[in-house]
N, CA and C of each residue as an Amber inpcrd file, in Angstrom:
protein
   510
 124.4260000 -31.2650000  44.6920000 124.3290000 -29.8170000  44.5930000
 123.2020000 -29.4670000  43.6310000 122.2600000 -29.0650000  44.1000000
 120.7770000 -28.6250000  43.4990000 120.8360000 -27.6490000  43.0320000
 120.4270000 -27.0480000  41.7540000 120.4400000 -25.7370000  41.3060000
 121.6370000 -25.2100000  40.3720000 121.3060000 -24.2310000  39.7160000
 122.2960000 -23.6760000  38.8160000 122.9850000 -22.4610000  39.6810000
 124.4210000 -22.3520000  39.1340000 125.0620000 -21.4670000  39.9330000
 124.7920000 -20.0960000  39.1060000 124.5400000 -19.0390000  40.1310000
 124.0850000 -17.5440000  39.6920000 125.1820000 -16.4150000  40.2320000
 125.9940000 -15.7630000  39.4960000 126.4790000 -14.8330000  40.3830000
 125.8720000 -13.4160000  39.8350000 125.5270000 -12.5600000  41.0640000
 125.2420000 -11.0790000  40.9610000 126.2580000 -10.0200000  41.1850000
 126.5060000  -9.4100000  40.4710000 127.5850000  -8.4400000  41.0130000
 127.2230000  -6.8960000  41.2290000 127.4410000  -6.4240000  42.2280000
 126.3300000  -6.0740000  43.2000000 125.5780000  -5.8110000  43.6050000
 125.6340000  -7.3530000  44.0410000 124.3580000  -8.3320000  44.7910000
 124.0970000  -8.5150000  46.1830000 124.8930000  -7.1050000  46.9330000
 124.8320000  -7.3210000  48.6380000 123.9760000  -6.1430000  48.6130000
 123.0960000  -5.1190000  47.7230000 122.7140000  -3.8340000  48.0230000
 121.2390000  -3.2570000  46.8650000 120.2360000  -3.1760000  47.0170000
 119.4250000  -2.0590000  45.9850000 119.1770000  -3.2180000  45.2310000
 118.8550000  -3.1190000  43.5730000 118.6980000  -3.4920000  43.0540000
 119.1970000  -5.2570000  42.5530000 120.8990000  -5.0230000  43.1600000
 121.3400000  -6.3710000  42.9240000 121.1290000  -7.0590000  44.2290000
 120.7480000  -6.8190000  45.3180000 120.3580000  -7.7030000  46.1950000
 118.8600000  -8.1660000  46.1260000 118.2990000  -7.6450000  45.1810000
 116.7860000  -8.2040000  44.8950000 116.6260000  -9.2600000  44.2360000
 117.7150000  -8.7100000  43.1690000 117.7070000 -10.3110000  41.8850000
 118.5360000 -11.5340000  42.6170000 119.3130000 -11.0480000  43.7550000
 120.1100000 -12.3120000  44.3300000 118.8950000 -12.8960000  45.0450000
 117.9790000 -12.1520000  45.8090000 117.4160000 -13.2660000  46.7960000
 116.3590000 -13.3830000  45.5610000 115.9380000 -13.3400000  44.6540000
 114.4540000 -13.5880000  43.4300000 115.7180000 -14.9440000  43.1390000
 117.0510000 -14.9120000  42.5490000 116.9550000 -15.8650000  42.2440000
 117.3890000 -16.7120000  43.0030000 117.2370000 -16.3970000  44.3040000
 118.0590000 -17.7710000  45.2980000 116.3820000 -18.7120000  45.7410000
 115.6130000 -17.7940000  45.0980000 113.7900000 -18.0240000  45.6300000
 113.7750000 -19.1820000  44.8530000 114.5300000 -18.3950000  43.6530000
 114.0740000 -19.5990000  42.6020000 114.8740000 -21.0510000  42.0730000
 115.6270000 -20.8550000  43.2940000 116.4060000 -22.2690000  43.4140000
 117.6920000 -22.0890000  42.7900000 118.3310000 -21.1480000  42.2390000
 119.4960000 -20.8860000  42.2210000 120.6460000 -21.1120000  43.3650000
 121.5920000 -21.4670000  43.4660000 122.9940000 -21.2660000  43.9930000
 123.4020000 -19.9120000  43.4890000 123.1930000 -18.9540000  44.3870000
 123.9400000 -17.6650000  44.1730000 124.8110000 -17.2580000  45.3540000
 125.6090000 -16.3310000  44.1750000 126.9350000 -15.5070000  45.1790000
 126.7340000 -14.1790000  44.5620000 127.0420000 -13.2180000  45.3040000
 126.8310000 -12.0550000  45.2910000 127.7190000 -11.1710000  45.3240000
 128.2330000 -10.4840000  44.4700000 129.6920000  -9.9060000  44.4560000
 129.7370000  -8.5060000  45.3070000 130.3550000  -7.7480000  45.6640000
 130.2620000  -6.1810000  46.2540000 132.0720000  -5.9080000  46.1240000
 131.8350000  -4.4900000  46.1360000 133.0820000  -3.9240000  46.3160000
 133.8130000  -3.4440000  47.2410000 132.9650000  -3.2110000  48.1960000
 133.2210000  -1.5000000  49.0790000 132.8890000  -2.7310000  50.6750000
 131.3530000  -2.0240000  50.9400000 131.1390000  -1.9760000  52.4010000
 131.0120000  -3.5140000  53.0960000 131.7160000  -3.8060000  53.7260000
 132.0350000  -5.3000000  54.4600000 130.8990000  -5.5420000  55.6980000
 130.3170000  -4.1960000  56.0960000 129.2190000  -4.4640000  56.9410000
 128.1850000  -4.7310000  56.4480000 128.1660000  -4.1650000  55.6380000
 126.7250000  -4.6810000  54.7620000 126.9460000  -5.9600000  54.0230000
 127.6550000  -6.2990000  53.3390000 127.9080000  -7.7330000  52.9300000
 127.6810000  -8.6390000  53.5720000 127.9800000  -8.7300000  55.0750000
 128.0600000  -9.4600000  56.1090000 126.5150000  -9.3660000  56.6830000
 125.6600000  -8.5780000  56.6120000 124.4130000  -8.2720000  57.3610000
 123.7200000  -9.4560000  56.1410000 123.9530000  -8.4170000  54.5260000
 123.4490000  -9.2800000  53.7570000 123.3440000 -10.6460000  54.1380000
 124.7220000 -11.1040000  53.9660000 124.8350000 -12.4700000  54.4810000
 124.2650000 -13.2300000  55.2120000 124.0530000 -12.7700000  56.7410000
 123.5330000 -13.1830000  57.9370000 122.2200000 -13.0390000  57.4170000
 121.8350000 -12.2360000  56.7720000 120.1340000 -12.3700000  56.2870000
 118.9440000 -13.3760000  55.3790000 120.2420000 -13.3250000  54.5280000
 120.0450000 -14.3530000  53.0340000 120.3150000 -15.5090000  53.1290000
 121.5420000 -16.1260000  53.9940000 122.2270000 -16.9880000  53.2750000
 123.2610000 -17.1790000  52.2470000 123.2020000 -15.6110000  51.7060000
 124.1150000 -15.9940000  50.0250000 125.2370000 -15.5090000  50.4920000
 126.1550000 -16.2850000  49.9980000 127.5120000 -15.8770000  50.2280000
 128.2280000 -14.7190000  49.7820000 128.7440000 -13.7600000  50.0220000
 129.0470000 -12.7260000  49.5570000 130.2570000 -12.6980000  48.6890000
 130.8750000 -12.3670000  48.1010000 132.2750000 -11.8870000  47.4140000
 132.9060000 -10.9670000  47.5720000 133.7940000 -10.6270000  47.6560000
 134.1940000  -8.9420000  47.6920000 135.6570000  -8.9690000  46.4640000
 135.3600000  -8.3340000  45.3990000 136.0820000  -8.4640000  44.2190000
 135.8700000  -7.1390000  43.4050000 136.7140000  -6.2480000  42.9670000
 137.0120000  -4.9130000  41.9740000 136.6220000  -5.4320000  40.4190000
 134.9240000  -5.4530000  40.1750000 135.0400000  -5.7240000  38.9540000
 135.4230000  -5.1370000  37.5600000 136.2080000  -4.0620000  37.8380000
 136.9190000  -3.1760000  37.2490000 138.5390000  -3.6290000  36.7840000
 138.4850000  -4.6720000  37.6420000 140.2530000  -4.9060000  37.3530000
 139.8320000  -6.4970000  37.2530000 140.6290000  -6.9960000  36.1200000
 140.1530000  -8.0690000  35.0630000 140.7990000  -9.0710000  35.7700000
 141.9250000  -9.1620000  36.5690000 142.1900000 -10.1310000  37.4580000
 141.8020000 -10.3170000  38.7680000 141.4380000  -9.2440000  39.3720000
 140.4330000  -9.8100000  40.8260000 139.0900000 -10.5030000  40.0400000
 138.6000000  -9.9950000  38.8830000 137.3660000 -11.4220000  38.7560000
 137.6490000 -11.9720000  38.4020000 139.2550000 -12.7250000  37.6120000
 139.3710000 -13.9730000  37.8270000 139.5580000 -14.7070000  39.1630000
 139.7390000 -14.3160000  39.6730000 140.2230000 -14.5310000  41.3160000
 138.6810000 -15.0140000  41.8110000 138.3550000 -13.8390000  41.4160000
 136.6550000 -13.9430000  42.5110000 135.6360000 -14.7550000  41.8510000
 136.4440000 -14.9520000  40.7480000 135.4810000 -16.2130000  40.2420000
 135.3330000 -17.3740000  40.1470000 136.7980000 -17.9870000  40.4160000
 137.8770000 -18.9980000  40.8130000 137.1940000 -19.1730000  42.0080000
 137.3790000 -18.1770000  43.1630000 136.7420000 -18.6260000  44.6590000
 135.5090000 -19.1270000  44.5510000 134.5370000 -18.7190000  43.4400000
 133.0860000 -18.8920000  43.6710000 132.6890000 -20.1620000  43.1960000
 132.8420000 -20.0680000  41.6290000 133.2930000 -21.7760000  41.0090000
 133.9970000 -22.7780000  42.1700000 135.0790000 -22.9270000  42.8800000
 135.5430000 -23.6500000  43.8920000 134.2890000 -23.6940000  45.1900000
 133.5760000 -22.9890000  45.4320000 132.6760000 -22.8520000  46.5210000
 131.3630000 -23.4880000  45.9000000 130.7350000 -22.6320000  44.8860000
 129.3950000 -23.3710000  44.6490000 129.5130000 -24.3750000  43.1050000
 130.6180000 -24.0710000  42.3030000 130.6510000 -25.0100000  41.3520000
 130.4740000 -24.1230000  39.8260000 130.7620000 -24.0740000  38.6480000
 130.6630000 -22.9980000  37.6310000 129.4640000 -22.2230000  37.3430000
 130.3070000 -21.1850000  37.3040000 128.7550000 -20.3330000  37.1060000
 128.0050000 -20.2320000  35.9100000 126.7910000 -20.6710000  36.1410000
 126.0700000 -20.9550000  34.5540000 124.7500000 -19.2340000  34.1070000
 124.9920000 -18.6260000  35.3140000 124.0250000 -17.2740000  35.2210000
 125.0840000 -16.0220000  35.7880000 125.0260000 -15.4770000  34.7850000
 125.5460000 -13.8580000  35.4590000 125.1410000 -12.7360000  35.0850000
 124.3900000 -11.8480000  36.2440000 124.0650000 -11.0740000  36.3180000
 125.0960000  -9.5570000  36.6670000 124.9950000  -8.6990000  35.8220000
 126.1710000  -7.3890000  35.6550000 125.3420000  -6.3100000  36.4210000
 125.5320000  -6.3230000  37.7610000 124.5170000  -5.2100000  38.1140000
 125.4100000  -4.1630000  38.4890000 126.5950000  -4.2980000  39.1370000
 127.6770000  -3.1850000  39.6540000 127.7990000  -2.4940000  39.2040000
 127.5310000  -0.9090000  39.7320000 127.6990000   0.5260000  39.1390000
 127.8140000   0.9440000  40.1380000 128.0940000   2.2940000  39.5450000
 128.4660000   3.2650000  40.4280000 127.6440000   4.4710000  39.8280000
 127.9260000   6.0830000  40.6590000 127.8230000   7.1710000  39.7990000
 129.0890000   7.9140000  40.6970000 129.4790000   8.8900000  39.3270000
 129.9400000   9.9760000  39.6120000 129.8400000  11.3660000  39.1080000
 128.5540000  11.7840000  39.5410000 128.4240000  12.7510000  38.6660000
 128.3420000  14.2670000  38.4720000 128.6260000  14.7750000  37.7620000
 128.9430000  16.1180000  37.6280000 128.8700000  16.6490000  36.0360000
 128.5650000  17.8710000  35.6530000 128.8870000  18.1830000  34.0300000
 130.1900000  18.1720000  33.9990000 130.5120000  17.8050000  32.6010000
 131.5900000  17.4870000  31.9400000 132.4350000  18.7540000  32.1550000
 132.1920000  19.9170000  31.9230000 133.0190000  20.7750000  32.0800000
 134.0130000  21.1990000  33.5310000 133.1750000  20.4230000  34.7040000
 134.0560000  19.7810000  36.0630000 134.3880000  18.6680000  36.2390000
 134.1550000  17.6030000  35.2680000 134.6300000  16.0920000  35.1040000
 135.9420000  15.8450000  35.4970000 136.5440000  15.1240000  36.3500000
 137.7250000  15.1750000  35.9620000 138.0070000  13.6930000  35.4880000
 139.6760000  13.2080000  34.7560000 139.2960000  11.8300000  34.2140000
 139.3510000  11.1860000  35.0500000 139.7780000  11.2070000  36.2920000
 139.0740000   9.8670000  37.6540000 137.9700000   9.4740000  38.1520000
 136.6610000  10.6430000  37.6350000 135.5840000  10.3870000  37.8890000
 134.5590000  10.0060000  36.1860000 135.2910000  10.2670000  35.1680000
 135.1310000   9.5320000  34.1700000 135.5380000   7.9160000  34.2220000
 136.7350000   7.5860000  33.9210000 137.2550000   6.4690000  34.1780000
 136.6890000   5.4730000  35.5970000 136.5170000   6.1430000  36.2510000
 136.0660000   5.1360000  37.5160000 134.4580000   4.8170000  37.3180000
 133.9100000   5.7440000  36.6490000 132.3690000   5.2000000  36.4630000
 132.4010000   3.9690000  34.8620000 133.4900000   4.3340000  33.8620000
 133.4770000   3.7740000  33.1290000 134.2340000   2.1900000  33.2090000
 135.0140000   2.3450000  33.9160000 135.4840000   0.7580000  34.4920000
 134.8970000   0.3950000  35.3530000 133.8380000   0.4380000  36.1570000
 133.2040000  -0.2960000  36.3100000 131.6420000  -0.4460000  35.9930000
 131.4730000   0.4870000  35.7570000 130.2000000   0.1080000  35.1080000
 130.1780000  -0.6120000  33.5780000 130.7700000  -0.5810000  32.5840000
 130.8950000  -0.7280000  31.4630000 131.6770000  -2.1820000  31.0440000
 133.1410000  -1.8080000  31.5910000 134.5720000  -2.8240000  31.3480000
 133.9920000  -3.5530000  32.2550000 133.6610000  -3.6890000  33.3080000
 133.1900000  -5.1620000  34.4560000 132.5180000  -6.0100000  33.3070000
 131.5190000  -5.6760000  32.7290000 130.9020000  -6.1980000  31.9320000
 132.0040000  -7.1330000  30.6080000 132.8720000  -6.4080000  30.3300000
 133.3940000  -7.3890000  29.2530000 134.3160000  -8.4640000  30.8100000
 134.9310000  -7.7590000  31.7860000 135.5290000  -8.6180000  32.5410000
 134.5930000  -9.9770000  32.9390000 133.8480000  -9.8650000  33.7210000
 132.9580000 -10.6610000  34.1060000 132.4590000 -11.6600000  32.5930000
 132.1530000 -11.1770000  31.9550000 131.8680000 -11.9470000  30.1760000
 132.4880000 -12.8030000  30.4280000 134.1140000 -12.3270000  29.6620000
 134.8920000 -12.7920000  29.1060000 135.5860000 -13.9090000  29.7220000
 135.1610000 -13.9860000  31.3690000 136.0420000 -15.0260000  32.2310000
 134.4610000 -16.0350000  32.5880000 133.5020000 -16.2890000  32.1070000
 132.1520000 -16.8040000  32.2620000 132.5040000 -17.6350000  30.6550000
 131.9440000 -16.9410000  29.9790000 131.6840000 -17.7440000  28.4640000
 132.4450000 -18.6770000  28.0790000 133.3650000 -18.8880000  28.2450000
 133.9670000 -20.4500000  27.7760000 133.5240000 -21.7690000  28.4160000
 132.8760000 -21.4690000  29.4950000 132.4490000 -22.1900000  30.2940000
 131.2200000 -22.6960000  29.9290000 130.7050000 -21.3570000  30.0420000
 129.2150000 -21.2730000  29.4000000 129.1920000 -22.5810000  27.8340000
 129.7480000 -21.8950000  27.1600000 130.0080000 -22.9400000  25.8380000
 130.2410000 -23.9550000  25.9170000 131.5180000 -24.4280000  26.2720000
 131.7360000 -25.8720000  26.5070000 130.5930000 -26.9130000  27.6420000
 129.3140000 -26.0040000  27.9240000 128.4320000 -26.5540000  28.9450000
 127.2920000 -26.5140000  27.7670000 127.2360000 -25.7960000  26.9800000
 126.3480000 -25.6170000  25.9530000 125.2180000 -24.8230000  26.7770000
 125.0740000 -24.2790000  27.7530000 124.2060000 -23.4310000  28.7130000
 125.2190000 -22.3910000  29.1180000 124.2380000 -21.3530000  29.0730000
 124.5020000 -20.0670000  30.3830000 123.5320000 -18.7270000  29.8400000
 123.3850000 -18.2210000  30.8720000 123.1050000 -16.6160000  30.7250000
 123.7440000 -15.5740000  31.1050000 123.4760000 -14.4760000  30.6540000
 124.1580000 -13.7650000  31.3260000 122.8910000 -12.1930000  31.1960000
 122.5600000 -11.3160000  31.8940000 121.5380000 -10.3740000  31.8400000
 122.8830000  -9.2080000  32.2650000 122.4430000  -8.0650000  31.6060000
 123.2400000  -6.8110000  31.6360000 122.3570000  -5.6600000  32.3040000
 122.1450000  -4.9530000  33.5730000 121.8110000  -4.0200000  34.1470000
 121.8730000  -2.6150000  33.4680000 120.9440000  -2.3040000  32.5030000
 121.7130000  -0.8710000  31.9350000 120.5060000   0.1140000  33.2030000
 120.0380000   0.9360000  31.9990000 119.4250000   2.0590000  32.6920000
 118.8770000   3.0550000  30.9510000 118.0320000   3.8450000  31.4230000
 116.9660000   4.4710000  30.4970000 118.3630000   5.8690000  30.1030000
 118.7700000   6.0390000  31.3810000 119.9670000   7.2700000  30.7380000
 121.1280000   6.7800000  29.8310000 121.4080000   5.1530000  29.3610000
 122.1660000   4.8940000  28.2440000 121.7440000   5.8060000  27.3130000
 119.8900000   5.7290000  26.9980000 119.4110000   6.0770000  25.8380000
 118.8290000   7.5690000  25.8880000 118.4440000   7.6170000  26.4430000
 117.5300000   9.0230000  27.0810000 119.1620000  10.4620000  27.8180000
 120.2000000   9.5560000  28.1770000 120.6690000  10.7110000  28.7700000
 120.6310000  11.2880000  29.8500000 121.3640000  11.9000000  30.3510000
 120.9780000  12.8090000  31.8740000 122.1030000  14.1200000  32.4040000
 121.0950000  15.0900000  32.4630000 122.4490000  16.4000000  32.8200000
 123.5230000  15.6140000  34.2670000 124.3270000  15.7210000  33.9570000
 125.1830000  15.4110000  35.1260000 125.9700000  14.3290000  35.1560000
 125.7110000  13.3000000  33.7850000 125.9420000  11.9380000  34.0440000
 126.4370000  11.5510000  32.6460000 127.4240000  12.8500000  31.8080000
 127.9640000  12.1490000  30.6310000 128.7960000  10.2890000  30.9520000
 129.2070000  10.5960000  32.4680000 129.9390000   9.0160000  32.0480000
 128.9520000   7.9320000  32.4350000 128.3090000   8.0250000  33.1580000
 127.3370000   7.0140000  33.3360000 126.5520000   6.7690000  32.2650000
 125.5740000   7.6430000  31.4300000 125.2870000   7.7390000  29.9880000
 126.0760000   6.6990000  28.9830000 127.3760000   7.5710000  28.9990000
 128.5690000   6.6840000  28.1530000 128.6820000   5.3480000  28.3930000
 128.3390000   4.5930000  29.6420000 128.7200000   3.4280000  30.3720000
 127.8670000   2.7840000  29.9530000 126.3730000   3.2180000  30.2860000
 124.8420000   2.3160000  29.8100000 124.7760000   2.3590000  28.3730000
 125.1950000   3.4520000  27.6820000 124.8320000   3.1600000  26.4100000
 125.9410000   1.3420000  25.8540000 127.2170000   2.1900000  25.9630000
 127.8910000   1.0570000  25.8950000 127.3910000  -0.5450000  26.6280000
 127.4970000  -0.5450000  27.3930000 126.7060000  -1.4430000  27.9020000
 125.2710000  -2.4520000  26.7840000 124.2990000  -1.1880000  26.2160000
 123.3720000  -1.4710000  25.3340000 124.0460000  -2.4180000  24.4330000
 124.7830000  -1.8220000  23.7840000 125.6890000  -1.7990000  22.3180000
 126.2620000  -3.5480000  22.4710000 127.2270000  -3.7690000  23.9190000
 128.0980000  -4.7070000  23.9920000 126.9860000  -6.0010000  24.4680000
 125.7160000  -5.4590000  24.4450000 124.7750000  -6.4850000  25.3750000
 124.0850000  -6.9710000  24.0100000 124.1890000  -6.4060000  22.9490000
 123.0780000  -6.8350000  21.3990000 124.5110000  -7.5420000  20.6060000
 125.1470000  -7.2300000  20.6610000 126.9180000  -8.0070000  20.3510000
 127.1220000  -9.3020000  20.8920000 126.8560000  -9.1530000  21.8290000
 126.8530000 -10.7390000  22.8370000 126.0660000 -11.5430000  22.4380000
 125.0110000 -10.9910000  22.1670000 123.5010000 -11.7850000  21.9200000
 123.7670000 -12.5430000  21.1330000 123.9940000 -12.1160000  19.6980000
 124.5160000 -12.3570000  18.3890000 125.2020000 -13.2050000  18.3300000
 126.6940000 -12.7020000  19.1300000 127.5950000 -14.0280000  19.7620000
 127.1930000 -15.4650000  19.9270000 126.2640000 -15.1750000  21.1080000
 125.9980000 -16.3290000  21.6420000 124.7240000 -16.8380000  20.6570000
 123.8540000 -16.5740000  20.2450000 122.9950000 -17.1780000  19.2180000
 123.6320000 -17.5020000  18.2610000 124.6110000 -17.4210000  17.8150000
 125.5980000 -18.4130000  17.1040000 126.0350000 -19.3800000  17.6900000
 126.2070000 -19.3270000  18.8360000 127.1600000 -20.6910000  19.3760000
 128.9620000 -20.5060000  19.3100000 128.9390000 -19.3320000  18.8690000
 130.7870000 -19.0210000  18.2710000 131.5230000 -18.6380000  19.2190000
């Protein structure tokens, strides 16, 4: 088995299907996570080669699940890429908390999910990466998009925390 294992999470569409096939170019073993559309996963598929996933990285036990399947398929994952977002947006003063909460679990919490079930691995291999997808409206802001804002900034914050982390070795 040639190559380091890469997972993208979502990596069947836009932006995360770019870094899946850049790094499948680059000799990676990648899998590609998605949430939603099964036709497109499947087109992906038939196109690329990369195997798709379909896993809620919002809920901390489907990515153990979906990560379990992927590790069992291509072998531990030593690269992960956090690309899965969403938007829902509207000003705050029509927000309601399902369209708060749903942009913030998954855009934000995937990120500690996906982490937190990677890094031990990572460590005890003494290798891994992991790259975090934010966006310029963490920092900059945007009318319409207090939770997405809230999500990337966080995101920033938990991505210079990690760093730290892991440049320790701890």
């Amino acid at each position: 088995m040639a190559g380091r294992v890469a997972v993208v999470t979502g990596g069947t569409r836009g932006i995360g299907r770019a870094i899946a096939e850049a790094l499948q170019q680059a000799g990676y073993r990648v899998a590609a996570n998605y949430g939603g559309n099964d036709d497109v996963a499947k087109a992906f598929t038939a196109e690329t080669g990369i195997p798709a996933y379909k896993f809620d990285v919002a809920d901390f036990e489907a990515c153990r699940e979906g990560l379990a399947r992927i590790a069992a398929d291509l072998g531990p994952v030593e690269v992960l890429v956090n690309n899965a977002g969403i938007t829902r947006d509207t000003t705050i003063h029509r927000m309601t908390f399902e369209q708060w909460n749903a942009v913030i679990q998954t855009n934000l919490a995937s990120c500690f999910n996906m982490c937190r079930l990677v890094i031990e691995g990572m460590r005890e291999r003494n290798f891994g990466r992991i790259v975090n997808i934010g966006s310029i409206n963490g920092q900059a802001g945007q009318y319409g998009q207090v939770n997405y804002a809230a999500a990337k900034a966080g995101m920033h914050g938990f991505t210079k925390a990690l760093a730290q982390e892991g440049a320790r070795g701890q």
